[in-house]
N, C-alpha and C positions, 0 to 999 in steps of 0.2 A: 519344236513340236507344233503340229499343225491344228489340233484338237486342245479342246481347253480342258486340262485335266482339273478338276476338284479333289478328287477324293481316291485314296487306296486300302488296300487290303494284306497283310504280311501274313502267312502259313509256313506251317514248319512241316510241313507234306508235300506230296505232291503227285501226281498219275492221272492228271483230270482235263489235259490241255487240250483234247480237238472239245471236249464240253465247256471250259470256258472262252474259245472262241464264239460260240454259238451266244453267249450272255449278252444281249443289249448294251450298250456302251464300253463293250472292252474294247481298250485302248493299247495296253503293252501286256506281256508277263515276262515276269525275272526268275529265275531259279542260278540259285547259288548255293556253292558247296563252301559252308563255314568250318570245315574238318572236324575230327575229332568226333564221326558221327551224327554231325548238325547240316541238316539241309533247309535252304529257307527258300523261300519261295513271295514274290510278291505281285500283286495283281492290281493294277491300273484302269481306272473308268472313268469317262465322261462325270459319273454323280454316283452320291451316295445309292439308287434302286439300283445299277448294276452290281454294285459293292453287294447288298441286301441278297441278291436273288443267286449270287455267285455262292453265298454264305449257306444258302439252302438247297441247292444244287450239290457243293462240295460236302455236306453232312450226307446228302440219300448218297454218292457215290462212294465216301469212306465205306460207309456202313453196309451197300451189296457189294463192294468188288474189294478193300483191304481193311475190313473189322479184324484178324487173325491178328496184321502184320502190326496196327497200332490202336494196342489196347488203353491208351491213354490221348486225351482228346488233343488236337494241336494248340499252342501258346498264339492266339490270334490279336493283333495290333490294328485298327483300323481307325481313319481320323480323314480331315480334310487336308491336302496338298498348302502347306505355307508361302515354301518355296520352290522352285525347278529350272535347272541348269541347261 
C-alpha cells in the first residue's frame, strides 16, 4: 500500500460510497457480507479528521435517505491501524 494508513472506521451499513469518496484522506472501502443478515462495511483513511468527518457525513446521509430502513443506530469500531498486510 502506497499511502500510510493510520486509522480506520467499521459500519454495519452501508449506501454512502460516491460520498465517501469525496471525504479527505479516503484511502480504501470494504463492504462484506458476514450472513445471517450482517453486513459490515469498513472505511480506511490517511488519519483520524478523515475517520471524524466521514462519521458526520454518514449520520446526515442515514438520517435523509435510510432513517425508515435502520431504526437502530450502527455498531461502530474505530481506532488506529496496528498492523497491515
Amino acid at each position: 500500500m502506497s499511502r500510510s494508513v493510520k486509522y480506520t472506521v467499521v459500519r454495519q451499513y452501508e449506501g454512502f460510497v460516491p460520498l465517501l469518496r469525496q471525504v479527505p484522506g479516503f484511502v480504501a472501502y470494504y463492504w462484506v457480507d458476514a450472513e445471517h443478515g450482517v453486513m459490515l462495511s469498513t472505511s480506511v483513511f490517511e488519519d483520524q479528521a478523515g475517520a471524524d468527518e466521514l462519521v458526520k457525513r454518514a449520520a446526515d446521509f442515514v438520517r435523509d435517505n435510510l432513517a425508515p430502513l435502520l431504526p437502530n443506530p450502527p455498531q461502530v469500531t474505530a481506532g488506529h491501524v496496528v498492523a497491515a498486510g
